[in-house]
Structures are given as C-alpha cells and as structure tokens.
C-alpha positions in Angstrom: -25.6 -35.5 -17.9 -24.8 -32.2 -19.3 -27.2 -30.2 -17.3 -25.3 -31.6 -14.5 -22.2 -30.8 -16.0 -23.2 -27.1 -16.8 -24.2 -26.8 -12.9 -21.3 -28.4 -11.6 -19.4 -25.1 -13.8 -21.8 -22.8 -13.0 -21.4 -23.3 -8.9 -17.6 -23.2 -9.3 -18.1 -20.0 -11.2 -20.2 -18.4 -8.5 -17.8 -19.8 -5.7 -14.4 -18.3 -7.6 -16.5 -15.0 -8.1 -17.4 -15.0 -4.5 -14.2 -15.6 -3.4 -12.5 -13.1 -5.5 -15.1 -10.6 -4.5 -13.7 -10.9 -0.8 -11.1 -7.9 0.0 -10.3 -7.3 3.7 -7.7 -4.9 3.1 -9.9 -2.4 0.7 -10.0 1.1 2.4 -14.2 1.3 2.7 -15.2 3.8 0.1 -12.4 6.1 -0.2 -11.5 7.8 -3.2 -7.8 9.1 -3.4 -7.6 12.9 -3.7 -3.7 12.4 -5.3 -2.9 9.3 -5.9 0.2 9.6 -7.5 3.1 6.2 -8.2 6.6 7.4 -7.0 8.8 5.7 -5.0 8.7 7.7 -1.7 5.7 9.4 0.6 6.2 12.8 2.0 5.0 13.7 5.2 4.5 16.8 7.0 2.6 18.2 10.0 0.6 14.3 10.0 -0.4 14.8 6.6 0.6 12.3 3.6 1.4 13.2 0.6 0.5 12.1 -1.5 -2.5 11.0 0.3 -2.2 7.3 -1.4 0.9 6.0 -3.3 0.5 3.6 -6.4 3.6 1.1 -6.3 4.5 -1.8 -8.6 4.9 -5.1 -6.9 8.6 -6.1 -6.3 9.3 -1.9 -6.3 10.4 -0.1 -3.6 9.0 2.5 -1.7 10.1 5.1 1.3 8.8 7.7 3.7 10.5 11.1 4.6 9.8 14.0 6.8 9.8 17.2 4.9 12.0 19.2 6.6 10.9 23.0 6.1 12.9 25.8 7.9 9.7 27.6 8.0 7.6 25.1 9.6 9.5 22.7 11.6 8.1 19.5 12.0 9.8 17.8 15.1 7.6 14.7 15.6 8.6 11.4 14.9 6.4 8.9 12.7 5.6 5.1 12.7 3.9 3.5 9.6 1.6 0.7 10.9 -0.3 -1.8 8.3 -3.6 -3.0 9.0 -3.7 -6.4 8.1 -1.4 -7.3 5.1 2.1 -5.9 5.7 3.1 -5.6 1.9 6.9 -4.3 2.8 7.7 -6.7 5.6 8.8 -4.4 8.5 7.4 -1.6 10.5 9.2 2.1 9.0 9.8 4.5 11.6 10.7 8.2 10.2 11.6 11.9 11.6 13.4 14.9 9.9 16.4 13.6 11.9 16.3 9.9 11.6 15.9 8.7 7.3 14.2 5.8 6.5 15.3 3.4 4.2 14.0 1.7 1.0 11.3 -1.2 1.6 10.4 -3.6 -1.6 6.9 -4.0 -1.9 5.7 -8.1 -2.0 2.5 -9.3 -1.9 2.7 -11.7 -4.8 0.5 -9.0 -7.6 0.2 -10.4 -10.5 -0.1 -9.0 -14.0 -3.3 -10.6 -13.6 -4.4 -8.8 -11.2 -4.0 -11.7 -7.9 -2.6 -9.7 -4.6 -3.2 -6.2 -6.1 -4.7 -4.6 -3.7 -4.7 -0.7 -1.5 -3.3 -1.9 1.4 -4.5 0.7 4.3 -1.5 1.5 7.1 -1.6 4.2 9.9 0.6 7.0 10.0 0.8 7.4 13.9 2.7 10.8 15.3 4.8 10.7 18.5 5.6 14.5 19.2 6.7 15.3 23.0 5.1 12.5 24.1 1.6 13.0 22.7 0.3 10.2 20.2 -1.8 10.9 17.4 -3.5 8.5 14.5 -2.7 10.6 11.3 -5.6 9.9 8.3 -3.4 8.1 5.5 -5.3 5.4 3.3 -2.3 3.7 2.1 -0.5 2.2 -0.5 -1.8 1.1 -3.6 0.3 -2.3 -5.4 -0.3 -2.6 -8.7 1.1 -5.2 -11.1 4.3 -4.9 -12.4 4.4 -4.2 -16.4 3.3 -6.9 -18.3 6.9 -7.3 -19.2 8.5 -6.6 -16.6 9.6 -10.2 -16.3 12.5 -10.1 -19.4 14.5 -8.3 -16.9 15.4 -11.7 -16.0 16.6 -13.0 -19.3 19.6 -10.5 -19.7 
C-alpha cells in the first residue's frame, strides 16, 4: 500500500513537472543583449531599445519614437504579441502620434506562475512599405514579494 502510494506521488510529480516545463511563449534561445526594467521601450529606425524590457506584473509599460533632429524617423509602428497579449490592446506609436501607458497582466506570481518573456513584433509602416522589425519582447516578472501591503494602507 505504500509503494502504491509513493507511485501515485511520484506520477503527479512527473505530470506537474511536465506541465510546468511547457512554455509557448519562450523566445527560442535568445539571450537579451540589454535587458534593462523601466517603464517605456524606445524605438528608432526599427530598432528596440532596449532590445527586451523586464516589467513587474500589474506595472505599466509604454513605447515611444525617439525623435532625433538628426535622424528623422518618420515611420509609424504597431506592437503585435504572439500568443499571450500581457497589456490587453494592440499599441500603435510614431514621433507624431504618443502612445499611452498599458498595465502589464498576466496573473505572475511571486511564485513564479505567468512569468514569462512574452515575444511581440515590432512591425514598421513607412510610406507604405511594411517591415517586421527583430524585438524579443517583454519580460514580466513578479512583483516584489511585498508588493501586496500596498493594499493595506
């Protein structure tokens, strides 16, 4: 009887870890060359920077257009999620047209549950040409630990 038992736990371990191991949304081996947590995502000339943004769950996070006198950029930009859309809505930005703040939500935990980099495209529409822009996302991470005693004021 408590062989069986110890099986019985033993196959609901391996089906939990199996489960957990599954992550659609995981950019396929990428390593972040500036991943930096602020609140906002520069972009210039289809380039994202920085190239993936760490945000806290339940935070709030915005794209804008640099605008350099120098360099112009005149295109206008669409942020597209692949799968999970973590902010709800689609952001569409230029140097003309601000976007506003979106709150990141996809139920991360401090343990860890939802936390995920959550790949989007950066697609640029400049006098009518279209162009997929290389961006591998946003990065939600928990909230801190006690973050939820901003509720008991």
């Amino acid at each position: 009887m408590k062989r069986l038992r110890i099986c019985c736990y033993l196959l609901m371990f391996g089906a939990l870890l199996a489960i957990a191991g599954c992550r659609p949304n995981v950019v396929a081996d990428y390593i972040p060359k500036n991943e930096a947590q602020q609140d906002y995502v520069t972009i210039h000339n289809c380039v994202a920077t920085p190239d993936s943004v760490t945000v806290p769950n339940n935070k709030k996070v915005h794209w804008v257009v640099r605008d350099d006198p120098s360099d112009p950029d005149k295109a206008t930009y669409v942020v597209a999620f692949l799968g999970i859309n973590p902010i709800g809505d689609i952001p569409i930005v230029s140097s003309t047209l601000s976007d506003t703040d979106h709150t990141v939500n996809t139920g991360c935990s401090t343990f860890h549950a939802g936390c995920d980099r959550l790949p989007y495209r950066l697609v640029q529409i400049k006098a009518g040409v279209v162009t997929i822009c290389s961006d591998p996302g946003v990065h939600v991470v928990p909230p801190p630990f006690f973050s939820f005693l901003r509720f008991w004021k």
